[in-house]
C-alpha positions in Angstrom: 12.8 4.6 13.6 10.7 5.9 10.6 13.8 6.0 8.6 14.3 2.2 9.3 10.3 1.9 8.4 10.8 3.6 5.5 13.9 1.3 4.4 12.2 -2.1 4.8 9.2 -0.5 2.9 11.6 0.4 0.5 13.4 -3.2 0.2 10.7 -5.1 0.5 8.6 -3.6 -2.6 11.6 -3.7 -4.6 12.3 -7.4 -3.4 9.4 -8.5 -4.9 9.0 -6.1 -7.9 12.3 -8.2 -8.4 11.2 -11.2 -7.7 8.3 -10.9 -9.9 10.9 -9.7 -12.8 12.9 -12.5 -12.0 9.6 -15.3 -12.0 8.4 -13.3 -15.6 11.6 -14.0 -16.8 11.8 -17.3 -16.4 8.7 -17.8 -17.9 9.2 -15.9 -21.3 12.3 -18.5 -21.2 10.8 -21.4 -20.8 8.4 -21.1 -22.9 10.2 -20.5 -25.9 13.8 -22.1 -25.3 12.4 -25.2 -22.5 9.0 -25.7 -23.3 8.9 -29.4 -21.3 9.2 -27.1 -17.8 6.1 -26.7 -16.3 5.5 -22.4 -15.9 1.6 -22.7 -15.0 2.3 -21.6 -11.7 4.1 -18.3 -13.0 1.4 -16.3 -13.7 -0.3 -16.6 -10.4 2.9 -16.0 -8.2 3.6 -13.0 -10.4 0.1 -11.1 -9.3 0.7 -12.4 -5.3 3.8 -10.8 -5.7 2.6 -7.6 -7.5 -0.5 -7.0 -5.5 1.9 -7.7 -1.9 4.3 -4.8 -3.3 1.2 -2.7 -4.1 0.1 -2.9 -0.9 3.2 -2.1 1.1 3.4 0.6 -1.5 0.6 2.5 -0.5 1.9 3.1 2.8 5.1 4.6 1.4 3.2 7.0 -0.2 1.1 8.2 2.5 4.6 8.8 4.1 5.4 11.0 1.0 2.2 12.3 0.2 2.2 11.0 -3.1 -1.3 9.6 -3.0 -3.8 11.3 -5.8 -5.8 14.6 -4.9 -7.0 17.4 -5.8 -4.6 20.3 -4.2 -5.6 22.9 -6.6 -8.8 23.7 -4.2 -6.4 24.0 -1.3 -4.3 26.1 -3.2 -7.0 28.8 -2.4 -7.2 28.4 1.3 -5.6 30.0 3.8 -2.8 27.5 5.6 -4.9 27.8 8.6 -7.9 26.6 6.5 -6.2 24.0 4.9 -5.1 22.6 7.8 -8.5 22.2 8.9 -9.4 20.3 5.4 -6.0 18.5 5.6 -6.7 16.9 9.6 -10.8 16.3 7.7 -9.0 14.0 5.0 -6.5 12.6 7.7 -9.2 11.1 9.9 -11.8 10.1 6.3 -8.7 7.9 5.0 -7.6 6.8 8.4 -11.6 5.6 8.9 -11.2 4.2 5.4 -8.2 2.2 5.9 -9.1 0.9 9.5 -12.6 -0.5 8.1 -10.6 -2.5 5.0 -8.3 -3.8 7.6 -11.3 -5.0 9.8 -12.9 -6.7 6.9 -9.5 -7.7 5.6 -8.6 -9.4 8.9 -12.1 -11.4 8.6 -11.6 -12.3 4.8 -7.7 -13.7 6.2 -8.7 -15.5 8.6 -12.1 -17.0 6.5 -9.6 -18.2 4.1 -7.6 -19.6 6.3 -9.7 -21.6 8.4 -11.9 -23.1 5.5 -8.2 -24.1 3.7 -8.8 -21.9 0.4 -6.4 -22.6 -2.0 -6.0 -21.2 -5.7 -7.2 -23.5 -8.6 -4.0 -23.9 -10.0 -1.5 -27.0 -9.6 0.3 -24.8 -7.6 -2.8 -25.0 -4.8 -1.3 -21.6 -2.9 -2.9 -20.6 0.5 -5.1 -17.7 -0.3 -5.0 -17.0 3.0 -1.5 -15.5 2.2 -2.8 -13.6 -0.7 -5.9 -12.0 1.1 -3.2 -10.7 3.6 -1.9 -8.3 1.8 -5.2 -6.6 2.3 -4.7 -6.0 6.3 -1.3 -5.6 5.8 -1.3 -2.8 3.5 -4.3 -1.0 5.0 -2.3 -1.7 8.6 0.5 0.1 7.6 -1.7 2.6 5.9 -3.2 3.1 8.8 -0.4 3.8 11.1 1.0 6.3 8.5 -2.3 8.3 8.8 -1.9 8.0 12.7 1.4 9.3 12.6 0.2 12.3 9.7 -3.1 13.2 12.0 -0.4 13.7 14.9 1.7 15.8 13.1 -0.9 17.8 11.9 -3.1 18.5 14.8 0.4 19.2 17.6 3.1 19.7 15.1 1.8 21.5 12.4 4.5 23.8 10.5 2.5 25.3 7.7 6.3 26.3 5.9 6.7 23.2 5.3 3.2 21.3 5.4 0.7 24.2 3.9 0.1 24.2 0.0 1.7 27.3 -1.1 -0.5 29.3 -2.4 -0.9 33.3 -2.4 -3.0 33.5 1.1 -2.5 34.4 4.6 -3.8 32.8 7.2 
């Protein structure tokens, strides 16, 4: 199951990193070779697209641990220690994310009951846009669920510890 998860992450963000390529493309193009098409709308569907593969992004790297911070103090902790600071950071970032997608759910849903649209001739449902937020934080979310599981009854400090020159 978390190898499919990880798949349709996977997909996804590169579906609309190449989608985005694709919409850039055309753009550059018709600007200089059609300049009678109409491209104002390019620009804005580029960043929906971007900031939607962002998003879905961050969850990926909660999977892989790839998000920024500082291991070098953990480096000079025990592994029994830093899974104590570890299953601390868990439960801060899992608070973190679950309060964005609270507020994220609210901004959605604002947007989409008053009717917001973007300025643009294109007149997109913001709604859509803002939804990324909830999304992202969502998925975020449920990665740090699985990750405070893991390290609170399935802790393997071979494989999950910093190495570093301590024992516990």
């Amino acid at each position: 199951m978390l190898n499919l998860w990880n798949r349709v992450e996977r997909n996804l963000i590169g579906l609309l990193a190449s989608v985005a390529l694709a919409v850039a493309t055309y753009q550059m193009l018709a600007r200089y070779f059609m300049p009678s098409l109409p491209t104002s709308w390019t620009g804005e569907v580029i960043i929906y697209l971007i900031v939607w593969s962002v998003f879905i992004a961050a969850s990926l790297l909660v999977h892989e641990d790839g998000h920024v911070r500082a291991d070098l103090v953990l480096r000079l902790l025990s592994t029994r220690r830093q899974r104590a600071v570890e299953i601390f950071n868990i439960v801060a970032a899992l608070v973190f994310c679950l309060v964005l997608t609270y507020y994220g759910v609210l901004l959605t849903w604002d947007s989409y009951d008053m009717g917001e649209r973007s300025i643009t001739a294109l007149r997109f449902p913001l709604w859509l846009y803002y939804a990324a937020l909830p999304v992202g934080f969502g998925l975020m979310s449920l990665r740090y669920l699985r990750r405070l599981y893991l390290y609170c009854w399935r802790y393997d400090e071979k494989t999950m510890a910093v190495q570093s020159g301590h024992e516990s």
